[in-house]
C-alpha positions as CSV (number, residue, x, y, z in Angstrom):
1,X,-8.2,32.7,-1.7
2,X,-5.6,32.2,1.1
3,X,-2.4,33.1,-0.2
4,X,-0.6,29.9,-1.0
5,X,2.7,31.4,1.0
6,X,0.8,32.0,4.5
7,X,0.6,29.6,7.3
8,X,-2.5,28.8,9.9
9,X,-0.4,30.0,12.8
10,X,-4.0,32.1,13.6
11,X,-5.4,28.6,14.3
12,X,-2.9,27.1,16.8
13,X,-0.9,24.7,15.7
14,X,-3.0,21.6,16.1
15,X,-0.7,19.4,17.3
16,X,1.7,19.7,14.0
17,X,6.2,19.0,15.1
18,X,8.2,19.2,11.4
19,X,11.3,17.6,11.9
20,X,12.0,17.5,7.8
21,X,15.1,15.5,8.4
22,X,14.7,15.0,4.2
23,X,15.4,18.3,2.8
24,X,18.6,18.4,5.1
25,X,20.1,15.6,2.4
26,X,22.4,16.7,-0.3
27,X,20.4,18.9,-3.0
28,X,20.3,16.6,-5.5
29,X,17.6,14.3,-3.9
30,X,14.9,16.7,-4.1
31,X,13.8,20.1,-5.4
32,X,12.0,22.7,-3.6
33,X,8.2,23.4,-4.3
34,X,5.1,24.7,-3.5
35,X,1.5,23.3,-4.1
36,X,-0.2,25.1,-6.8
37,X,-3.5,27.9,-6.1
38,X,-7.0,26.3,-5.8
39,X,-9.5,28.3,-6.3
40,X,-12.1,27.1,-3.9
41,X,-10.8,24.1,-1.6
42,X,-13.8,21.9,0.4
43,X,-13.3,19.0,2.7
44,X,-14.2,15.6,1.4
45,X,-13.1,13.7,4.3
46,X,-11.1,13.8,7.0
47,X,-9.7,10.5,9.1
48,X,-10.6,11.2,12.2
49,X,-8.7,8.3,14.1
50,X,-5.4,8.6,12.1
51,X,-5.6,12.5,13.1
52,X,-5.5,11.5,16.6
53,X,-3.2,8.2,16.2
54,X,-0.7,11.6,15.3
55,X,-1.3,13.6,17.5
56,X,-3.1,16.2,15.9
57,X,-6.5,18.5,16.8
58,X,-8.6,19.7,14.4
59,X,-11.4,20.2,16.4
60,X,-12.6,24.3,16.4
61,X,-10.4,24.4,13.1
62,X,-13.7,25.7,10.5
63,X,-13.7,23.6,7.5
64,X,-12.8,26.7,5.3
65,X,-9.5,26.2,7.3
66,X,-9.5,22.9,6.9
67,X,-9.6,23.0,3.4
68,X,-7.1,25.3,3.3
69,X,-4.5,23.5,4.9
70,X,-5.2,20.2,3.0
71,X,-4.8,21.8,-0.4
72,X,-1.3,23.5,0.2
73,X,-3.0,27.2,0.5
74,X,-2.2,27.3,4.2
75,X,0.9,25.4,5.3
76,X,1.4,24.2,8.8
77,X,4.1,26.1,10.9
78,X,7.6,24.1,10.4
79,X,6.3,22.7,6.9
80,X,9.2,22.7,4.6
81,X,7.7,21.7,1.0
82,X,9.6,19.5,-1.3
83,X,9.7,17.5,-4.5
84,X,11.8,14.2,-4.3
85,X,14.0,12.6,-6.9
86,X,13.8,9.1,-8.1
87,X,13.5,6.4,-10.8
88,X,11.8,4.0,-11.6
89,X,11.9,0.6,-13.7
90,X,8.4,1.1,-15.1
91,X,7.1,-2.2,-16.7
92,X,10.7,-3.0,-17.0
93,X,12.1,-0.1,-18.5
94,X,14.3,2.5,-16.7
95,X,12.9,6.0,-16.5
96,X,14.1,9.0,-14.3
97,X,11.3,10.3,-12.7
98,X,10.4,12.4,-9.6
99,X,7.3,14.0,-7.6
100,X,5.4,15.1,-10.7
101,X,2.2,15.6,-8.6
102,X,3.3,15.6,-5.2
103,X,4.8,17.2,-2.2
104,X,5.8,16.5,0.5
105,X,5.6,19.3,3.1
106,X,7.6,17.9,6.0
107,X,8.2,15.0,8.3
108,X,5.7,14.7,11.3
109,X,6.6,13.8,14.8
110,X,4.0,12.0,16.4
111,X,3.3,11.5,20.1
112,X,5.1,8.4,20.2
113,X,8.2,9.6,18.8
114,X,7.7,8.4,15.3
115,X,8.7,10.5,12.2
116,X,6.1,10.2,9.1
117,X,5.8,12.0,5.9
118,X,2.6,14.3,5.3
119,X,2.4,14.2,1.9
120,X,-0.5,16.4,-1.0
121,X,-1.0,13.7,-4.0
122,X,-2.6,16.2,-6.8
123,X,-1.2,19.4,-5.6
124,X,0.4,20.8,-8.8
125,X,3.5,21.2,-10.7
126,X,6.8,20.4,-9.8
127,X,10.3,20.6,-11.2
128,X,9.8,16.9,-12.0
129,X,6.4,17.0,-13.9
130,X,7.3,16.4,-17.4
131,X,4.8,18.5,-19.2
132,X,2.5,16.4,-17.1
133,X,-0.4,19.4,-15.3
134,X,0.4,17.5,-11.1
135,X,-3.1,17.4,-10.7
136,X,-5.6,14.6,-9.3
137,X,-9.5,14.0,-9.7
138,X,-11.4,13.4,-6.6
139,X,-12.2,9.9,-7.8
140,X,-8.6,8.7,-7.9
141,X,-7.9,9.9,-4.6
142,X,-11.5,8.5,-2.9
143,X,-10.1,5.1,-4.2
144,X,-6.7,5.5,-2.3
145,X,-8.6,6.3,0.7
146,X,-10.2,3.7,0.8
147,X,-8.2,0.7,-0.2
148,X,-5.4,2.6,1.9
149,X,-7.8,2.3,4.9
150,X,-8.8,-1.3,4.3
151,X,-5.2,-2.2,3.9
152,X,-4.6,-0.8,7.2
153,X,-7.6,-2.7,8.8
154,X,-7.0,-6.0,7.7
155,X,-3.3,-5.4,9.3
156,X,-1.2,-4.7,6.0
157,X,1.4,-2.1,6.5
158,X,0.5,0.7,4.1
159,X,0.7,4.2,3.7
160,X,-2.3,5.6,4.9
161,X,-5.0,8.8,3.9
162,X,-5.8,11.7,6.1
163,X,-7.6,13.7,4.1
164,X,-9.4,14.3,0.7
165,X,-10.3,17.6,-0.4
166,X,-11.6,18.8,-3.6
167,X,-9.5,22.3,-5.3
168,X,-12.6,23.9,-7.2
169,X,-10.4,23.9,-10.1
170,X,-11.2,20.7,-12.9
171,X,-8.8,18.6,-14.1
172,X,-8.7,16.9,-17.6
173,X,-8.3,13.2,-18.4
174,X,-10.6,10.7,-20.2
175,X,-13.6,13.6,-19.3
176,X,-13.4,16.8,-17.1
177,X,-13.3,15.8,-13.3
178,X,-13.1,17.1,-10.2
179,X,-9.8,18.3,-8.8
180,X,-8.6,16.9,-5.8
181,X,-5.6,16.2,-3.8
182,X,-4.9,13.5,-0.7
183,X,-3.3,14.2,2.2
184,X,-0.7,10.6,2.2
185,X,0.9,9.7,5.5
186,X,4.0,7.1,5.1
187,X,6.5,5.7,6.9
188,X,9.0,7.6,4.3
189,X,8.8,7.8,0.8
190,X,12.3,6.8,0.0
191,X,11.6,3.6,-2.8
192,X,14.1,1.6,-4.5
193,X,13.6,4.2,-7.4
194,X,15.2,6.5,-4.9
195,X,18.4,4.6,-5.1
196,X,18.2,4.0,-8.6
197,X,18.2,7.6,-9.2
198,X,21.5,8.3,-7.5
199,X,23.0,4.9,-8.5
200,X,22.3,6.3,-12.5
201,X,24.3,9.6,-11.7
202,X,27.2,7.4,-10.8
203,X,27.2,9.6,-7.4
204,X,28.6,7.3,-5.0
205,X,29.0,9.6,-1.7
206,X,25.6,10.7,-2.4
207,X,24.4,7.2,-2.5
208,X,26.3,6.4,1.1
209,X,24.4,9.4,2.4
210,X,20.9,8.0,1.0
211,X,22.0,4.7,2.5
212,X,22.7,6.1,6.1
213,X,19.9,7.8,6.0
214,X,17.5,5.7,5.3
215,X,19.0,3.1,8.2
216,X,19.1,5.6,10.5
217,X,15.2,6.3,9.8
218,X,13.9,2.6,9.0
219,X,16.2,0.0,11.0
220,X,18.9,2.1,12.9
221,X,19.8,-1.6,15.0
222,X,21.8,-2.0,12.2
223,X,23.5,1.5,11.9
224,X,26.8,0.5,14.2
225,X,27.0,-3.1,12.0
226,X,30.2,-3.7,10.5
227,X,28.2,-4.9,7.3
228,X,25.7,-2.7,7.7
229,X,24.9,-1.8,3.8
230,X,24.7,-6.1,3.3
231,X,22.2,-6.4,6.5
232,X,20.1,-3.3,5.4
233,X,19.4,-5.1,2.2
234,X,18.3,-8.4,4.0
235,X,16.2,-6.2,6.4
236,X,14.4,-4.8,3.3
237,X,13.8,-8.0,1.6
238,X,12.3,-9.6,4.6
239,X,10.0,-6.9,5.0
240,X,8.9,-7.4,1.6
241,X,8.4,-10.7,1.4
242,X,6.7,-10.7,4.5
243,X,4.4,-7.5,2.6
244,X,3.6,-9.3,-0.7
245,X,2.8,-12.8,1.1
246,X,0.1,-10.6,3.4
247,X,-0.8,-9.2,0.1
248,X,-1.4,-12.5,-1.6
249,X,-2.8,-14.3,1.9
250,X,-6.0,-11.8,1.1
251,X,-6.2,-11.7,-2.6
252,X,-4.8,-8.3,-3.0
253,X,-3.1,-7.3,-6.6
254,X,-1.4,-4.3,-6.9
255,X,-1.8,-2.9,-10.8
256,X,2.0,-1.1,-10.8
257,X,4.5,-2.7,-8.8
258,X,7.5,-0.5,-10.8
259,X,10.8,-0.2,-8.7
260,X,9.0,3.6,-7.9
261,X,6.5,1.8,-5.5
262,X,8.0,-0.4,-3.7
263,X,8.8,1.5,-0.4
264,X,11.9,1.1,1.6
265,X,9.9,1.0,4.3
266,X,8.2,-2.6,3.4
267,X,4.6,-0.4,3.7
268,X,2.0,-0.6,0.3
269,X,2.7,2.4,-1.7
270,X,0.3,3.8,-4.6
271,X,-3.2,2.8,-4.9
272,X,-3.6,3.8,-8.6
273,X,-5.2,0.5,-10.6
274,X,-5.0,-1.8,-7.7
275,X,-8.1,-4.5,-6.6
276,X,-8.9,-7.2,-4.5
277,X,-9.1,-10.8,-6.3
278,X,-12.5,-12.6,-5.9
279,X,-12.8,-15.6,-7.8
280,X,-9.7,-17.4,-7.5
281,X,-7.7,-16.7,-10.6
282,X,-3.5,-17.1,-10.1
283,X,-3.7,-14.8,-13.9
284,X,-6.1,-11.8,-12.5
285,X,-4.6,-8.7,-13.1
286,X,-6.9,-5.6,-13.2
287,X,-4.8,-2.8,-14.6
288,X,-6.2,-1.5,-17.6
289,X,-2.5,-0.7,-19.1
290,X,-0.9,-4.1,-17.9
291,X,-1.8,-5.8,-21.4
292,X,0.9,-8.4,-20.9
293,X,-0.6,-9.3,-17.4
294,X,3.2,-8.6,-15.8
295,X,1.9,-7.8,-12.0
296,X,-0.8,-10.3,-11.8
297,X,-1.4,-12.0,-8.8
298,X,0.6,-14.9,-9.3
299,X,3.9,-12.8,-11.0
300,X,3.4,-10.8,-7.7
301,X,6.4,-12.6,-5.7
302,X,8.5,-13.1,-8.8
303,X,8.2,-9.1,-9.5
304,X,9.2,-8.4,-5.7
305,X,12.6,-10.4,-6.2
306,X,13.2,-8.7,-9.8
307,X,12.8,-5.3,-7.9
308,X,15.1,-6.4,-5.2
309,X,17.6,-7.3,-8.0
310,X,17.3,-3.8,-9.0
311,X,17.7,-2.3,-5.4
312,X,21.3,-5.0,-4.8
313,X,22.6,-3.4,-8.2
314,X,22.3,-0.1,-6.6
315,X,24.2,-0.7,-3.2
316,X,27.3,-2.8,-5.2
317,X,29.4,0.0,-4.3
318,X,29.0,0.0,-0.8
319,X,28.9,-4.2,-0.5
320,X,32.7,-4.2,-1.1
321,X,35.3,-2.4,-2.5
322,X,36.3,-4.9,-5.4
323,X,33.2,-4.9,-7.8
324,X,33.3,-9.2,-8.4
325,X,33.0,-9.6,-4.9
326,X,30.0,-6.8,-4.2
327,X,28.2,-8.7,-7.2
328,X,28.9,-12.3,-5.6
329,X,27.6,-11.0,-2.0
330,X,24.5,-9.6,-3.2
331,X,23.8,-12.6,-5.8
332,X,24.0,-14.5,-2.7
333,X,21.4,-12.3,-0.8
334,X,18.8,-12.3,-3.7
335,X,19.1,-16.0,-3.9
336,X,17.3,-16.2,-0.5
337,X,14.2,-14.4,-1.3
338,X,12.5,-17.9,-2.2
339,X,12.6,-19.4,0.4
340,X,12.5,-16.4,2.5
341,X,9.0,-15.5,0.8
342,X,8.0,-19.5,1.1
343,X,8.1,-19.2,4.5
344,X,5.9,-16.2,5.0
345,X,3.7,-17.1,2.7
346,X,3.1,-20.9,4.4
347,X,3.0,-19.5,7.7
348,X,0.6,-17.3,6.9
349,X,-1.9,-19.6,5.0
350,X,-1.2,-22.3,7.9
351,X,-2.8,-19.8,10.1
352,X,-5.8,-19.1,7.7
353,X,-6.1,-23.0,8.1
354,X,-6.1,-22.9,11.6
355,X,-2.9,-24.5,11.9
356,X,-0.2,-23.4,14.3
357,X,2.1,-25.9,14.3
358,X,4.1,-27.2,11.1
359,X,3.6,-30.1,9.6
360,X,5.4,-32.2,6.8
361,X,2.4,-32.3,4.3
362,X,0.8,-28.5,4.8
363,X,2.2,-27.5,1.5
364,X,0.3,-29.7,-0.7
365,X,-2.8,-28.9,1.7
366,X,-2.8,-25.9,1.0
367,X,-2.2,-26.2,-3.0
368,X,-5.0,-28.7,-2.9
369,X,-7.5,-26.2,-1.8
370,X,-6.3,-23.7,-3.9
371,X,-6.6,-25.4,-7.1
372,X,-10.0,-26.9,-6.2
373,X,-10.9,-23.3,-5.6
374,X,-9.8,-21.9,-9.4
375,X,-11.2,-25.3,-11.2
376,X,-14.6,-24.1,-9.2
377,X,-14.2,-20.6,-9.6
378,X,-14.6,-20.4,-5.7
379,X,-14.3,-17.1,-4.1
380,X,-11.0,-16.6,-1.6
381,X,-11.9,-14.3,1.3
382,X,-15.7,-16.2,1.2
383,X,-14.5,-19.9,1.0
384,X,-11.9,-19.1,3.8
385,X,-14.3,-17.0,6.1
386,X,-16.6,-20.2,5.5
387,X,-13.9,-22.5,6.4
388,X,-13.7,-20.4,9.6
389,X,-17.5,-21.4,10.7
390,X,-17.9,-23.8,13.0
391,X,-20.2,-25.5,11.0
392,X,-19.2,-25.4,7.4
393,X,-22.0,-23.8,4.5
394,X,-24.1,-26.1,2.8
395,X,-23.4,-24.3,-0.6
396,X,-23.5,-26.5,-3.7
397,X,-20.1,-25.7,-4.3
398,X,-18.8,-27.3,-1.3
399,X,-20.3,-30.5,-2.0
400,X,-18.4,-31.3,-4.8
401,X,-16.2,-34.7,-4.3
402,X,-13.0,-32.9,-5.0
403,X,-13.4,-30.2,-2.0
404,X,-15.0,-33.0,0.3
405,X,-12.3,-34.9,0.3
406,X,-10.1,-32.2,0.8
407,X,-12.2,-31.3,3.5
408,X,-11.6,-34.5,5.2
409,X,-7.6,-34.3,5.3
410,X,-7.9,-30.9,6.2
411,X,-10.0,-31.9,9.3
412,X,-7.4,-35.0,10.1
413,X,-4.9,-32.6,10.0
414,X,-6.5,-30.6,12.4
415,X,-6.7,-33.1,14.7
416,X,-2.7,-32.9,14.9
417,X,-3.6,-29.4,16.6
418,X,-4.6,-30.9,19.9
419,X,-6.7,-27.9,20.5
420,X,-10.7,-27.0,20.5
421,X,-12.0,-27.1,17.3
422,X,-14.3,-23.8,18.8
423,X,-10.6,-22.4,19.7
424,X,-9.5,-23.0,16.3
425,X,-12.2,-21.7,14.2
426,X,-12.1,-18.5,16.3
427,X,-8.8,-17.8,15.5
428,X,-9.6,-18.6,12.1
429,X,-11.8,-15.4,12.4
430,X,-9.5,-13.1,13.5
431,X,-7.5,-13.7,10.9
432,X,-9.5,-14.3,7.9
433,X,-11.8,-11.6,7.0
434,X,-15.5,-11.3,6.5
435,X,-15.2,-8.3,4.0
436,X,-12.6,-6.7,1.5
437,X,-13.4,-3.9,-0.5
438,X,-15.3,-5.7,-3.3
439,X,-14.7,-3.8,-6.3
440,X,-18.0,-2.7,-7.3
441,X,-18.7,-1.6,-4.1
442,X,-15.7,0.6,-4.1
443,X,-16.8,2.2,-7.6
444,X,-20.8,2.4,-6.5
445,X,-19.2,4.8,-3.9
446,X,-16.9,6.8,-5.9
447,X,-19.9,7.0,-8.1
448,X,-21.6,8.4,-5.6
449,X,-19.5,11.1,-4.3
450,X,-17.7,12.0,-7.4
451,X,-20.9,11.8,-9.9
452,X,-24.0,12.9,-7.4
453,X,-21.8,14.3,-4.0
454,X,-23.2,11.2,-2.4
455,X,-20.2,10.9,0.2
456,X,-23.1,8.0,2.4
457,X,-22.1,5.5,0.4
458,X,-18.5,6.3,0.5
459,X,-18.9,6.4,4.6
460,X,-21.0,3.4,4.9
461,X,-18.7,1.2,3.1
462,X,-15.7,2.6,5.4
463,X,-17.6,2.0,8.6
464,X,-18.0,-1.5,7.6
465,X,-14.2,-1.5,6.3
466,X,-12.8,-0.7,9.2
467,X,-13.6,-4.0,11.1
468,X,-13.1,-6.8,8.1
469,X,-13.0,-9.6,10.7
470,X,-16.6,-8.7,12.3
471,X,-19.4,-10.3,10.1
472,X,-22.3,-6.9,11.1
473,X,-25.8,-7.6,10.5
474,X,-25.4,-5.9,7.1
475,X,-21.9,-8.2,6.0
476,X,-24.1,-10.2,3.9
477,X,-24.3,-7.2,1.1
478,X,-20.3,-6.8,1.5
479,X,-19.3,-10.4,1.3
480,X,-21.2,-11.0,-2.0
481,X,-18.7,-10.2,-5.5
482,X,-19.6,-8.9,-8.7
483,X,-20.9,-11.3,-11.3
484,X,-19.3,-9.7,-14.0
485,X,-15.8,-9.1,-11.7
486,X,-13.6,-10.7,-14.5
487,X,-14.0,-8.0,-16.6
488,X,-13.1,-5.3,-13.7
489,X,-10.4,-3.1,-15.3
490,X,-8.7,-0.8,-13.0
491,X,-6.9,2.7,-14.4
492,X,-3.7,5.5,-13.1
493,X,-6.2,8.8,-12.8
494,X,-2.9,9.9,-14.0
């Protein structure tokens, strides 16, 4: 075994610049740690493109090397390994929490100047565990692959996977599994639990710092603003508004959205009991332990804004000096998410429509098609990728009375355009997808590579993944959901 404290110096440095502006914060945001032994580490996968998107070279590294360095045995020279703080309302309820099963070992600079985290999900202990064992099974973390990867395909900002590797070492949930740990790159991992965890200590120079910080990192235009605490709020709530209108624009439910997992950064974060809505269904929610159905798909914008209530509550101190006031300025903040998500959430499904101007009546299009679509059951990507044809299915479904009729204000409206209808309906393509990750696709792959050490499947369905808005000769097979889909039940891994 590679000694866990070594580095792969001995193989060049592939390309790796640690900044780790993090773990020059005060202390009390973090706590140092080092991933746990694994007793025989093996590459699962290894993305390729993202690699090279940051500058990094791991061609002539052996796999045995490889391995090594995506398990934590082998750190990178400059790697700096940490444990964040934070907290979390979880299903409503306030919990302090941290990096039970992950660390992050430093702050990458890529070629074009950006800073992201490299972070191992599943590599062991930490001083924030809680009796928990910081471990991960390989199916888990093939899941945040690939949903991670999708997101990022079909445009989404998301954290993203660069590696899966399996530890040699099981791990026990539900059954004995494989370990495994990811190798997550973000934008940051600073979340509104991040705040919430120095707001609860009542550590107000502390929070400033966090504050700064994370401007300085995320949207330093607004670091020499007079108001600057008030505008890096707004900043945040636009970005996720814009986020969980993409999210709903392709059917897209995330199982846990608890203050921990929503990312300063407005980037998708955590892709434990997460799936993508076929049949339209405003209720769907997929998560096995969300019972009272609190992040399904329709909750999803209302959720965001309660989150964002919880993020305001921790900047009051820096809003204003007199308390009253702090509360009345932020108050007045939240009270534009509404409207704010509205209007990314319209101008997104104008364009799905093929609609690029605005026009009085595109609101109650819209509705209209949607509630045809759950009184027929319809599937969303597939009845807007059909939409999107130049000639339009002859499918049963869309012969219903109810859908043509909306199908002939739709095509009046169009006529507003004043462009090609072969113009339209192309853009129409490059904006609504031919393939999602269908969820039993997703699990005939895990399946696969977790049950036989199949990884084919796992690669085909990537390949195909990776360009959602090309219909291939084999779409057909992708495009097709479930039968059974409504009783899809997602779960944590954890």
């Amino acid at each position: 075994m590679v000694d866990v404290s070594g580095s792969i110096d001995d193989h060049g440095s592939m390309g790796w610049r640690f900044d780790n502006t993090y773990a020059r914060l005060p202390g009390v945001l973090f706590a140092p740690a080092r991933p746990a032994a694994a007793s025989d580490p093996r590459l699962v996968i290894l993305n390729q493109r993202l690699a090279a998107d940051l500058g990094l070279d791991f061609q002539g590294v052996s796999p045995e090397a490889t391995a090594s360095l995506f398990s934590g045995q082998a750190l990178p020279p400059g790697a700096e390994p940490i444990a964040q703080a934070y907290a979390g309302h979880q299903y409503g309820h306030f919990t302090m929490l941290g990096d039970g099963r992950a660390i992050l070992i430093g702050e990458h600079r890529t070629p074009s100047g950006r800073l992201v985290d490299i972070q191992l999900k599943g590599s062991g202990q930490t001083p924030f565990s809680r009796r928990g064992d910081g471990r991960a099974a390989l199916g888990p973390m093939l899941r945040e692959y690939i949903i991670s990867e999708a997101m990022s395909a079909l445009g989404i900002p998301t954290t993203r996977s660069l590696a899966v590797v399996t530890t040699g070492d099981p791990v026990y949930r539900e059954t004995t599994r494989n370990g495994a740990i990811l190798t997550r790159v973000a934008a940051s991992h600073v979340r509104v639990g991040t705040f919430e965890y120095i707001a609860a200590r009542g550590d107000e120079s502390n929070l400033r710092w966090l504050a700064d910080y994370t401007i300085g990192r995320h949207y330093p235009e607004l670091a020499e603003s007079p108001d600057r605490y008030l505008q890096f709020f707004r900043a945040v709530m636009h970005r996720q508004a814009s986020l969980i209108a993409r999210w709903q624009h392709v059917g897209f439910i995330h199982g846990v959205m608890n203050t921990d997992n929503m990312a300063i950064s407005g980037e998708t974060i955590d892709y434990g009991p997460c799936a993508f809505m076929n049949a339209y269904r405003p209720e769907t929610v997929f998560s096995s332990i969300d019972h009272s159905g609190r992040y399904a798909y329709r909750n999803q914008p209302a959720i965001a804004q309660w989150n964002l209530t919880r993020f305001a509550e921790t900047l009051i101190p820096l809003l204003a000096v007199e308390q009253e006031q702090a509360i009345s300025i932020a108050t007045e903040a939240l009270g534009e998410f509404p409207t704010l998500f509205e209007h990314y959430w319209l101008e997104g499904m104008r364009a799905k429509l093929g609609l690029q101007s605005a026009g009085e009546g595109d609101r109650e299009l819209i509705q209209s098609l949607l509630n045809w679509m759950q009184q027929a059951g319809a599937d969303l990507t597939n009845t807007f990728r059909d939409l999107s044809a130049e000639t339009l299915a002859t499918a049963d479904l869309y012969q219903a009375p109810l859908f043509q009729a909306w199908y002939a204000n739709w095509q009046l409206r169009l006529n507003q355009e004043n462009r090609p209808r072969l113009e339209i309906y192309d853009g129409m393509r490059r904006i609504n997808p031919a393939v999602i990750p269908r969820n039993h696709l997703v699990e005939a792959a895990l399946a696969a590579a977790e049950g036989q050490g199949d990884l084919s499947v796992l690669h085909h369905l990537l390949s195909v993944l990776a360009t959602p808005f090309e219909a291939g000769p084999d779409s057909a097979l992708y495009q097709q959901p479930s039968p059974d889909d409504g009783n899809y039940r997602t779960f944590c891994g954890t």
